[in-house]
CHARMM internal coordinates of N, CA and C (Angstrom, degrees):
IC EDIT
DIST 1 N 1 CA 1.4411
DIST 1 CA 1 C 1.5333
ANGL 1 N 1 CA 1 C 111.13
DIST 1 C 2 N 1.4631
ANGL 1 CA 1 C 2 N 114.38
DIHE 1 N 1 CA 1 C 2 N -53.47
DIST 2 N 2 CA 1.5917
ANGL 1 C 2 N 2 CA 106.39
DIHE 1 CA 1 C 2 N 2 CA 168.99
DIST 2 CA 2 C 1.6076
ANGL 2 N 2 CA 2 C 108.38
DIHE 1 C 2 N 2 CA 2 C -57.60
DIST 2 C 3 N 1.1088
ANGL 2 CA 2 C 3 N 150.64
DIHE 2 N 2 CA 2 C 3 N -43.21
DIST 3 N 3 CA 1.4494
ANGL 2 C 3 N 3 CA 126.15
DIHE 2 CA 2 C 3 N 3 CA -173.62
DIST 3 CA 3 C 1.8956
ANGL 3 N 3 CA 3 C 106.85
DIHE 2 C 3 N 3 CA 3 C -62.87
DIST 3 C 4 N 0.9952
ANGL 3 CA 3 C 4 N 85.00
DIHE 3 N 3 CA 3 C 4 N -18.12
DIST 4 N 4 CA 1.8642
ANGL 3 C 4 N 4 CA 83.69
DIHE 3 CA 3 C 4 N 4 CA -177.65
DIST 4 CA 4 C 1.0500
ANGL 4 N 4 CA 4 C 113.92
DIHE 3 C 4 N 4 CA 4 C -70.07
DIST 4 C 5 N 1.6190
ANGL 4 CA 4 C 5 N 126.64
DIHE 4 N 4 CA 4 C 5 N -42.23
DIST 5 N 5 CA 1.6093
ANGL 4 C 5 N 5 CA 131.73
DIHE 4 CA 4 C 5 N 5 CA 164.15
DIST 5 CA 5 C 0.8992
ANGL 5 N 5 CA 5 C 103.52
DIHE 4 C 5 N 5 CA 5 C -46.17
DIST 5 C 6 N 1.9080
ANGL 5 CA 5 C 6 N 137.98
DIHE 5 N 5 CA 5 C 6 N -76.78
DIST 6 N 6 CA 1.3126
ANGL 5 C 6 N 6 CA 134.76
DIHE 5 CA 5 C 6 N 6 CA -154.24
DIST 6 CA 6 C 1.6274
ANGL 6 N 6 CA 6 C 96.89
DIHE 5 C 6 N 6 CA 6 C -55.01
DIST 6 C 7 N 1.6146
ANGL 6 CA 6 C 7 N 132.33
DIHE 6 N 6 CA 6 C 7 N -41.12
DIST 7 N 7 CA 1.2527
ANGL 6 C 7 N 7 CA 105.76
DIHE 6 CA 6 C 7 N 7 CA -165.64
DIST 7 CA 7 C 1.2547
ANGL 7 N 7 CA 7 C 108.50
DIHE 6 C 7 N 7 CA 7 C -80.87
DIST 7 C 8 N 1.0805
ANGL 7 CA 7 C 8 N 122.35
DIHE 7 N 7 CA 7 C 8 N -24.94
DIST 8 N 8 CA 1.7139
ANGL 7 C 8 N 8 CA 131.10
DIHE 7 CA 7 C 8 N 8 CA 175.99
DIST 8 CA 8 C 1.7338
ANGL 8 N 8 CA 8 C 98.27
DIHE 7 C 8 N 8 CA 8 C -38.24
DIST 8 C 9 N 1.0957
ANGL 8 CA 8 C 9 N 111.93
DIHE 8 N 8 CA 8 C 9 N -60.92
DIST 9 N 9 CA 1.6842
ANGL 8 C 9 N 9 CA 138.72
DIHE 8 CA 8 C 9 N 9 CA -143.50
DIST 9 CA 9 C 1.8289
ANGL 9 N 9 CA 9 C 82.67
DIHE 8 C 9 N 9 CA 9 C -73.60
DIST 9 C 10 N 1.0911
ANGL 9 CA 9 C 10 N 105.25
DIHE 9 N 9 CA 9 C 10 N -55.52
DIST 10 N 10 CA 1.5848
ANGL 9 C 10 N 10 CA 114.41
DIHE 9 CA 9 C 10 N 10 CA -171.16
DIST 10 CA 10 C 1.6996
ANGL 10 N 10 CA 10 C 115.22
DIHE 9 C 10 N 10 CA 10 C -66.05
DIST 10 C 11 N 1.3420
ANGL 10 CA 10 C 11 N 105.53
DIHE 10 N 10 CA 10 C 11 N -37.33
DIST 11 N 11 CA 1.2448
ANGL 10 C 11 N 11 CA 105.20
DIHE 10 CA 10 C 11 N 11 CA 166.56
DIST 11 CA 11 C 1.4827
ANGL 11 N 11 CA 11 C 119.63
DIHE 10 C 11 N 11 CA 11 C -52.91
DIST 11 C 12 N 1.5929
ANGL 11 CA 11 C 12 N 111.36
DIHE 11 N 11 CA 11 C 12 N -75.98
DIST 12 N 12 CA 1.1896
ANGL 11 C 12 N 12 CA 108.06
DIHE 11 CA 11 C 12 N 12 CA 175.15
DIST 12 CA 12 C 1.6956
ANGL 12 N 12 CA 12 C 133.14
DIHE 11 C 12 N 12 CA 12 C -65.03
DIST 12 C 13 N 1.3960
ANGL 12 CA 12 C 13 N 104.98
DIHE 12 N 12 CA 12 C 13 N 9.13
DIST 13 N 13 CA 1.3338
ANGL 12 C 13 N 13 CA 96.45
DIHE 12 CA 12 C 13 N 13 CA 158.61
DIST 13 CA 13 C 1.2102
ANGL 13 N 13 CA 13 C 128.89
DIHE 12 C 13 N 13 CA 13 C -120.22
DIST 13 C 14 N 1.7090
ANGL 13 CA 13 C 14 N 107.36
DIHE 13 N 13 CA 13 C 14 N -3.31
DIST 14 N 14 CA 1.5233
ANGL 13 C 14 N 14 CA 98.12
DIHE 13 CA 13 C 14 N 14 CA 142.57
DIST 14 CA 14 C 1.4358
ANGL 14 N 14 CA 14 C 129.56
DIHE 13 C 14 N 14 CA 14 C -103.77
DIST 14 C 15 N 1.5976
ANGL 14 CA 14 C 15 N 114.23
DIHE 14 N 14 CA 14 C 15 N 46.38
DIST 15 N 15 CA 1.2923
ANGL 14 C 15 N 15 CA 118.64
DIHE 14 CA 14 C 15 N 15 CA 164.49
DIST 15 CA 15 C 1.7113
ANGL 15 N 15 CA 15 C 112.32
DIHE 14 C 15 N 15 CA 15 C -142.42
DIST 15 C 16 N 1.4068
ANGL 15 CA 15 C 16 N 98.96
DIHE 15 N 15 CA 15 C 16 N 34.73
DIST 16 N 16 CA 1.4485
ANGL 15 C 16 N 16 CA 114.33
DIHE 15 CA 15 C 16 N 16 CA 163.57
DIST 16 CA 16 C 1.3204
ANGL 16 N 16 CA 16 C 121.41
DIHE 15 C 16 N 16 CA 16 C 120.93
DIST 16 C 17 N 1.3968
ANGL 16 CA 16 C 17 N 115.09
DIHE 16 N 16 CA 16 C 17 N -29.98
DIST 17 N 17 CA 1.3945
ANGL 16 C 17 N 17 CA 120.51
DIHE 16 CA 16 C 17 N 17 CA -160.06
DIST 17 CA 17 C 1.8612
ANGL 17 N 17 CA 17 C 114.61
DIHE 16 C 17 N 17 CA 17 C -78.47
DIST 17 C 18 N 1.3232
ANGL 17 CA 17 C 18 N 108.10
DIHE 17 N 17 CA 17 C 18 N 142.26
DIST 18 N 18 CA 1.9329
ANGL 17 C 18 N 18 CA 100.52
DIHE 17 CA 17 C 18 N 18 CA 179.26
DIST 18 CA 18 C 0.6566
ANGL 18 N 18 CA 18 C 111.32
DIHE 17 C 18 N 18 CA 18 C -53.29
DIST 18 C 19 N 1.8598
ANGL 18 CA 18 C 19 N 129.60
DIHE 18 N 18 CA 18 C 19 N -162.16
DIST 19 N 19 CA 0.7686
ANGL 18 C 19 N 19 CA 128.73
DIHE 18 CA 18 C 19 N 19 CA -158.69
DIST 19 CA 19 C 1.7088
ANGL 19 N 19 CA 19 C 94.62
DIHE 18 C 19 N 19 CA 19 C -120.70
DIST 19 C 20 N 1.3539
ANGL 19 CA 19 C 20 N 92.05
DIHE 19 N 19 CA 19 C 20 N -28.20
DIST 20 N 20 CA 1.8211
ANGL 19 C 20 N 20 CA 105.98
DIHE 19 CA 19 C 20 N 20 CA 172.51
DIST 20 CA 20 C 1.4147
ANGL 20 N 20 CA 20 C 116.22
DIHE 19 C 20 N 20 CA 20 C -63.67
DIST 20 C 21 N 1.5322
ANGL 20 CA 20 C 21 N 112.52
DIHE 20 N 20 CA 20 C 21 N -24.94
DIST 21 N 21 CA 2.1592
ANGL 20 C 21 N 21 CA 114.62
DIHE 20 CA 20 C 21 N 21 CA 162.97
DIST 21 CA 21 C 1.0060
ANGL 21 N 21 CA 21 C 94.67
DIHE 20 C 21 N 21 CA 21 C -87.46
DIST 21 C 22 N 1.2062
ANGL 21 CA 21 C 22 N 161.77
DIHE 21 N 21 CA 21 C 22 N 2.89
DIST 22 N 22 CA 1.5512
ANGL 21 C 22 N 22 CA 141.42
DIHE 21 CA 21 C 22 N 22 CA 163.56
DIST 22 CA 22 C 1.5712
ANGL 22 N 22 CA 22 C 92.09
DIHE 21 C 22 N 22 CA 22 C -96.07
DIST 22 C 23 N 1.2247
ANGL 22 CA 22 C 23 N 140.16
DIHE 22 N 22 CA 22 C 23 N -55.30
DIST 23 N 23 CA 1.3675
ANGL 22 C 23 N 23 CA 120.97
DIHE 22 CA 22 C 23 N 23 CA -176.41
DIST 23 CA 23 C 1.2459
ANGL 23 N 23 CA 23 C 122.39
DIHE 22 C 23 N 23 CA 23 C -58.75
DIST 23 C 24 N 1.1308
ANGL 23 CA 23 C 24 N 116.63
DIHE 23 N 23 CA 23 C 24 N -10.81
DIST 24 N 24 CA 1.9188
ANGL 23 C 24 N 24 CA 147.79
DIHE 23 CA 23 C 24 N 24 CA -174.63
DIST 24 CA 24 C 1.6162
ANGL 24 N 24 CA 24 C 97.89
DIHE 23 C 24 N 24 CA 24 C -71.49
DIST 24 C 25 N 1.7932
ANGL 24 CA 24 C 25 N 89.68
DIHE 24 N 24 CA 24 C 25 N -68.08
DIST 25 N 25 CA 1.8004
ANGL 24 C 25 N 25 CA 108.84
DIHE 24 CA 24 C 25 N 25 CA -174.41
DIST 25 CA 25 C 1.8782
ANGL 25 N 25 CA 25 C 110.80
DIHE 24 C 25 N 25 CA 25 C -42.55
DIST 25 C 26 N 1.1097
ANGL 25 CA 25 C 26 N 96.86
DIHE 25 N 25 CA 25 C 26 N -57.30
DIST 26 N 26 CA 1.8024
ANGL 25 C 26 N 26 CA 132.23
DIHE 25 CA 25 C 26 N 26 CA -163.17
DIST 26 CA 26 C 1.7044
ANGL 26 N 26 CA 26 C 97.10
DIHE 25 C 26 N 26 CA 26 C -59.76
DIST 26 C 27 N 1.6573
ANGL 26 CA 26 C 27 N 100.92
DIHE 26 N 26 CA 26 C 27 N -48.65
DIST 27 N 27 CA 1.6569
ANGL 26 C 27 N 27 CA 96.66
DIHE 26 CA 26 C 27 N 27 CA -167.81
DIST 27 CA 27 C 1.5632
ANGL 27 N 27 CA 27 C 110.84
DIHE 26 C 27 N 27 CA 27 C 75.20
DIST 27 C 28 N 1.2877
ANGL 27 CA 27 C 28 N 106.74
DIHE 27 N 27 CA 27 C 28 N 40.65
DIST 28 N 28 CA 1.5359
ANGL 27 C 28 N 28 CA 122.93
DIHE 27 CA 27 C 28 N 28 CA 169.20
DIST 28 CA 28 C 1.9318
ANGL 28 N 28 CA 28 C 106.80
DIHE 27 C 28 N 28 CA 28 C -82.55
DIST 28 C 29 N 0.8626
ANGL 28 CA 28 C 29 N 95.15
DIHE 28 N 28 CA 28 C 29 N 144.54
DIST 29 N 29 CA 1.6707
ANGL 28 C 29 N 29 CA 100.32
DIHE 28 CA 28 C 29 N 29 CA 164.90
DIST 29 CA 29 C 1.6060
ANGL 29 N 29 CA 29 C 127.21
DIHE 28 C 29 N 29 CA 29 C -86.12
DIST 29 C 30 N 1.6014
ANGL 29 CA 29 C 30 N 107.97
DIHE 29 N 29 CA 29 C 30 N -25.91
DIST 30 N 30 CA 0.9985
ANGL 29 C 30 N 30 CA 117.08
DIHE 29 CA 29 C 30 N 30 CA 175.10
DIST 30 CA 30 C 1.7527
ANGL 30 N 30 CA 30 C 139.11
DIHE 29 C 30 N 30 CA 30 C -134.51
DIST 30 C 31 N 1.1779
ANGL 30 CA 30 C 31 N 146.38
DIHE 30 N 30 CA 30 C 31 N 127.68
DIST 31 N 31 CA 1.6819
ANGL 30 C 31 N 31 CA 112.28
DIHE 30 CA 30 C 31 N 31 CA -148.66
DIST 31 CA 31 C 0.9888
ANGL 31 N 31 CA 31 C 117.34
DIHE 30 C 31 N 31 CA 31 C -82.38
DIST 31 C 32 N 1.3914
ANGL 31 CA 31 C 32 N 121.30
DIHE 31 N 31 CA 31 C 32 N 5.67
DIST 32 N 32 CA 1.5371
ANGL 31 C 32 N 32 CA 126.98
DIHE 31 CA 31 C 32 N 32 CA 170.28
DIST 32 CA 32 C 1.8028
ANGL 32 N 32 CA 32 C 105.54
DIHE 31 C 32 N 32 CA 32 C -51.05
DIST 32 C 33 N 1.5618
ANGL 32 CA 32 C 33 N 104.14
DIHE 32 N 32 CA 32 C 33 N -58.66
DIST 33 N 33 CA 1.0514
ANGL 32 C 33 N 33 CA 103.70
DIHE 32 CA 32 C 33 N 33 CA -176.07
DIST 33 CA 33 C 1.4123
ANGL 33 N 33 CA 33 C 132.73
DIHE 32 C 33 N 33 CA 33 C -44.53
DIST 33 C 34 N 1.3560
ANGL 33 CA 33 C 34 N 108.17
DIHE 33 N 33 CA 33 C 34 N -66.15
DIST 34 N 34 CA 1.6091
ANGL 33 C 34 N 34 CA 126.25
DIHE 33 CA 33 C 34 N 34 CA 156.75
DIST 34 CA 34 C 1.4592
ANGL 34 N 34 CA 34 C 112.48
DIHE 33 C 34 N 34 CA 34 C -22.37
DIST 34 C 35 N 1.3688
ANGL 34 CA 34 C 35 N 116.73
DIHE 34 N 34 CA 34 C 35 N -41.02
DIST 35 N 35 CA 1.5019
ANGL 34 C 35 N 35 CA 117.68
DIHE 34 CA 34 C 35 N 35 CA -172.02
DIST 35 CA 35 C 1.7025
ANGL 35 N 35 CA 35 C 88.02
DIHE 34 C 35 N 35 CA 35 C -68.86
DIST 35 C 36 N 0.9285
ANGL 35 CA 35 C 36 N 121.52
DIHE 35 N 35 CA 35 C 36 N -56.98
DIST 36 N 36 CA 1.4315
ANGL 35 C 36 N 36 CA 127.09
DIHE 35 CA 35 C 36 N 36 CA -165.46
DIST 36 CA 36 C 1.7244
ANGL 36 N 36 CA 36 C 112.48
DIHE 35 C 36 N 36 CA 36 C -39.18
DIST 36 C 37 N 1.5636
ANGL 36 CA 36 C 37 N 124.53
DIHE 36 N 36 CA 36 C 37 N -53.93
DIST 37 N 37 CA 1.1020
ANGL 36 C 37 N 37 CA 135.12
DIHE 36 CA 36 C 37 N 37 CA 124.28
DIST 37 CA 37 C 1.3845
ANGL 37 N 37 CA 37 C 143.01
DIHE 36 C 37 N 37 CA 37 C -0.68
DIST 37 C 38 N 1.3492
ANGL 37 CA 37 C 38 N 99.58
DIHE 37 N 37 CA 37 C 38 N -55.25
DIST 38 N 38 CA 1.8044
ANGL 37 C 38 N 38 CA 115.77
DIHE 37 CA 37 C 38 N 38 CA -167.50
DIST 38 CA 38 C 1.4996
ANGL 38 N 38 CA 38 C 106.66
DIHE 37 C 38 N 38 CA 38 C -94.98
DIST 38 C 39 N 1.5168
ANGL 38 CA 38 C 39 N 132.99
DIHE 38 N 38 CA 38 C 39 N 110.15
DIST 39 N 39 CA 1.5594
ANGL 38 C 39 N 39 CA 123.90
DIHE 38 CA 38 C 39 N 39 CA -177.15
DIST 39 CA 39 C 1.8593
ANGL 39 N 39 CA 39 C 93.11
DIHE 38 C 39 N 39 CA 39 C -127.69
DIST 39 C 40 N 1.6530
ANGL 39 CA 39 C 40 N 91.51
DIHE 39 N 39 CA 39 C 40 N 139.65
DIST 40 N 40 CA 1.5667
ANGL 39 C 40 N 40 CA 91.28
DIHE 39 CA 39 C 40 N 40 CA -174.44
DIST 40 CA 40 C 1.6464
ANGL 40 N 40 CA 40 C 93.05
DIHE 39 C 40 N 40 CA 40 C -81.47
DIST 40 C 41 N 1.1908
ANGL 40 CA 40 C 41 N 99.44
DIHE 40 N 40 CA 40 C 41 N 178.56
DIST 41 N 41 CA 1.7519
ANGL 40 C 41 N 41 CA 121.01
DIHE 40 CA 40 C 41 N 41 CA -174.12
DIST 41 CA 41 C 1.4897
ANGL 41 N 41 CA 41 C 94.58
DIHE 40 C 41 N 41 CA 41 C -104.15
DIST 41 C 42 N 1.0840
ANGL 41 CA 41 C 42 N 111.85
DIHE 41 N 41 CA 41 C 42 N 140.88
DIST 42 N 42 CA 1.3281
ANGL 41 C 42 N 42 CA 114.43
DIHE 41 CA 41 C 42 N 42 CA -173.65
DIST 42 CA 42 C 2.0357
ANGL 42 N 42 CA 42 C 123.36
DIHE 41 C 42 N 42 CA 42 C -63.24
DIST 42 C 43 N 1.6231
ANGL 42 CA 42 C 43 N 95.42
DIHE 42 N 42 CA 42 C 43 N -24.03
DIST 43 N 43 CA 1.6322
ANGL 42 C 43 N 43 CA 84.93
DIHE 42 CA 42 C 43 N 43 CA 155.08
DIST 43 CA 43 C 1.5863
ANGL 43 N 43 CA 43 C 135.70
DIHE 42 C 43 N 43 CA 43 C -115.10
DIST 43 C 44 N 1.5049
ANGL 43 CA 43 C 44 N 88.04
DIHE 43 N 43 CA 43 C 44 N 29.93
DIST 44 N 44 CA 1.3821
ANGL 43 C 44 N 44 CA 105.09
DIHE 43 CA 43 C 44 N 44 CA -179.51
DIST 44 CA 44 C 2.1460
ANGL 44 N 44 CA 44 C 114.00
DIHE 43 C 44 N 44 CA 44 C -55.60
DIST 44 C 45 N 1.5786
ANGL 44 CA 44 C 45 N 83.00
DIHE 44 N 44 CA 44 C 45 N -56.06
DIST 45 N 45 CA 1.5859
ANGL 44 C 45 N 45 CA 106.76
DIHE 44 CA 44 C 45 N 45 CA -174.68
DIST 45 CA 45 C 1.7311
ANGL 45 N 45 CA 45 C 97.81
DIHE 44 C 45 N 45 CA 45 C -49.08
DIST 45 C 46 N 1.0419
ANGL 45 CA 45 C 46 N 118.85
DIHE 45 N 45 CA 45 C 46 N -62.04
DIST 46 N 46 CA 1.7213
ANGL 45 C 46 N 46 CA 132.41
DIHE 45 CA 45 C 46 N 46 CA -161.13
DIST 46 CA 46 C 2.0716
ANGL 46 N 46 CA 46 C 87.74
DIHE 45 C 46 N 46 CA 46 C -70.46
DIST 46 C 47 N 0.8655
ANGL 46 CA 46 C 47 N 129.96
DIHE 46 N 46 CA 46 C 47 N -41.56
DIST 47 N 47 CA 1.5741
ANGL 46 C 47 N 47 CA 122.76
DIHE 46 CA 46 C 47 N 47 CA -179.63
DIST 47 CA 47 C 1.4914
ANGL 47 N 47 CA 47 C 123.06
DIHE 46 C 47 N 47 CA 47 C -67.71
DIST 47 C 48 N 1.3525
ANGL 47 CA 47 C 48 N 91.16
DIHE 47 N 47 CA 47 C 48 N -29.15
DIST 48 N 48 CA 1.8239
ANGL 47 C 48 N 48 CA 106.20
DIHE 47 CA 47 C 48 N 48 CA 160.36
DIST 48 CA 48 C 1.2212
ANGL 48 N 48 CA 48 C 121.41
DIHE 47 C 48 N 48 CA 48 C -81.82
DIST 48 C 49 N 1.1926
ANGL 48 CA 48 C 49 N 125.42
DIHE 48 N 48 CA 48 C 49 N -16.37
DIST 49 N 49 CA 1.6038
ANGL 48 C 49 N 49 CA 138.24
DIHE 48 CA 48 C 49 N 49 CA -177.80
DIST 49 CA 49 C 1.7733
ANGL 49 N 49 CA 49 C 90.76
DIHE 48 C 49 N 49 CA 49 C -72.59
DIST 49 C 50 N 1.6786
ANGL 49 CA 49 C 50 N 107.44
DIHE 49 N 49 CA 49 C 50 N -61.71
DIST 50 N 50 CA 1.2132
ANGL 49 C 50 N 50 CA 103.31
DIHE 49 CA 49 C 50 N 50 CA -145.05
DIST 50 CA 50 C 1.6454
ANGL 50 N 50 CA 50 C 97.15
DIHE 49 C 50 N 50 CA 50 C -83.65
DIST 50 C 51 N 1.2488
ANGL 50 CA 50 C 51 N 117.47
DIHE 50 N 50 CA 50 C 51 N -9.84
DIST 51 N 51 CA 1.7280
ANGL 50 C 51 N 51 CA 114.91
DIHE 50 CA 50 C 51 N 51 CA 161.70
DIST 51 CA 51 C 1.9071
ANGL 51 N 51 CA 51 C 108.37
DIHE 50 C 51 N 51 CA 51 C -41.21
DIST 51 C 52 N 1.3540
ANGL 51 CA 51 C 52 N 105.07
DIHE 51 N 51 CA 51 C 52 N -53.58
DIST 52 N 52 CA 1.1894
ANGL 51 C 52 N 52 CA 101.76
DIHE 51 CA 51 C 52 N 52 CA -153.43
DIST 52 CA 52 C 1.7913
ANGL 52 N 52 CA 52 C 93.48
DIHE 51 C 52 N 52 CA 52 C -88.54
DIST 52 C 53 N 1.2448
ANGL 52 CA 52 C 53 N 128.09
DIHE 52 N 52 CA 52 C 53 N -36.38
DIST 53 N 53 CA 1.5883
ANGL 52 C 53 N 53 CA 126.49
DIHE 52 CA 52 C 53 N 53 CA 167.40
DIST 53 CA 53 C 1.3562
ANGL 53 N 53 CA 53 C 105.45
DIHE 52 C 53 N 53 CA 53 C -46.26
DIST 53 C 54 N 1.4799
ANGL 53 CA 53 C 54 N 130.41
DIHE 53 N 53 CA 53 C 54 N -41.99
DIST 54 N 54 CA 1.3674
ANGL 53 C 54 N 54 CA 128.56
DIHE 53 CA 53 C 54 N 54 CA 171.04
DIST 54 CA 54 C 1.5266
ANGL 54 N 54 CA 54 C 98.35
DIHE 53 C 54 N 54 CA 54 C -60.09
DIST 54 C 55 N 1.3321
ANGL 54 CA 54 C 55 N 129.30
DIHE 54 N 54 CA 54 C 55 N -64.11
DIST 55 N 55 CA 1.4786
ANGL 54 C 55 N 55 CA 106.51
DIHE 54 CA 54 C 55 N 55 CA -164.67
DIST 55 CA 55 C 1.2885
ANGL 55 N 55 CA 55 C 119.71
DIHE 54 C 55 N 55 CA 55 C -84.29
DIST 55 C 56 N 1.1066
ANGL 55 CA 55 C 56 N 105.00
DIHE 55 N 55 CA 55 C 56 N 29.99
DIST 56 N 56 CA 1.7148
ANGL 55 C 56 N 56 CA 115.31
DIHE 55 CA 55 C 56 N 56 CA -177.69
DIST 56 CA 56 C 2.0964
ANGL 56 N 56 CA 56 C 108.54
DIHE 55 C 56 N 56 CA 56 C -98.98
DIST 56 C 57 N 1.4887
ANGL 56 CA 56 C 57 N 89.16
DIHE 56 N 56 CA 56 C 57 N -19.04
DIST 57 N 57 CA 1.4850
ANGL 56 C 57 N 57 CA 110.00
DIHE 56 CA 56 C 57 N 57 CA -161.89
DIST 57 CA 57 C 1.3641
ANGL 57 N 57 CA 57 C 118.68
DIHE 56 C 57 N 57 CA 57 C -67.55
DIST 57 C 58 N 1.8169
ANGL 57 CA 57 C 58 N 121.22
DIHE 57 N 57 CA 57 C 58 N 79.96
DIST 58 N 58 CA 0.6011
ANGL 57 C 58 N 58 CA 116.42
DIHE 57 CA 57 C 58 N 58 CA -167.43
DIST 58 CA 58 C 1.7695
ANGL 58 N 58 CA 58 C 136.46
DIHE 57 C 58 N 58 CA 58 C -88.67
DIST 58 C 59 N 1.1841
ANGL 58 CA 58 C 59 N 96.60
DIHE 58 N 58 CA 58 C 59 N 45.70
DIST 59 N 59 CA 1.4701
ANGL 58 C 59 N 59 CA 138.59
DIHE 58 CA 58 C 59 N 59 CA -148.13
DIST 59 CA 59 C 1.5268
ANGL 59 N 59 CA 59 C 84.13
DIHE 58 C 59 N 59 CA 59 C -94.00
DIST 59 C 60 N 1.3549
ANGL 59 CA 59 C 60 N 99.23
DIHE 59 N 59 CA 59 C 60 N -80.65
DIST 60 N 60 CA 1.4727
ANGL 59 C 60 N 60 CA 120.97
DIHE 59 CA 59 C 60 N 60 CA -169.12
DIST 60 CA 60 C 2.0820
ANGL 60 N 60 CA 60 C 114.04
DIHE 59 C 60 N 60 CA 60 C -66.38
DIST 60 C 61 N 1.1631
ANGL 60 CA 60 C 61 N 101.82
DIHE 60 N 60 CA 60 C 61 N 8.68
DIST 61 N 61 CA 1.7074
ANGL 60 C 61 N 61 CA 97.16
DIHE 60 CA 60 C 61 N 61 CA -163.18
DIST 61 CA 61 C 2.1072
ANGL 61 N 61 CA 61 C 86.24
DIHE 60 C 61 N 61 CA 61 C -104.24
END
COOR INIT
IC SEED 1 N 1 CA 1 C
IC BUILD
């Protein structure tokens, strides 16, 4: 049952959600905890990079 939280937690925070709706989801008291829970996916970080390199692109404006 605990690995199911962490993936729960992990899911939705690498598919958009804060970190404050996963502490919401979880029923944590505090967001420390939730962080504890929440692990990015390893190309999460680099997919958010290139969100903002895409809107940086002033190619297309």
């Amino acid at each position: 049952m605990h690995d199911l939280r962490h993936t729960y937690a992990s899911l939705l925070i690498n598919n958009g959600a804060s970190i404050y709706e996963v502490q919401k989801f979880l029923g944590h008291y505090n967001i420390s905890m939730a962080e504890r829970y929440a692990r990015l996916f390893p190309n999460t970080l680099q997919d958010r990079v290139d969100i903002v390199a895409d809107s940086l692109d002033f190619d297309r404006i």
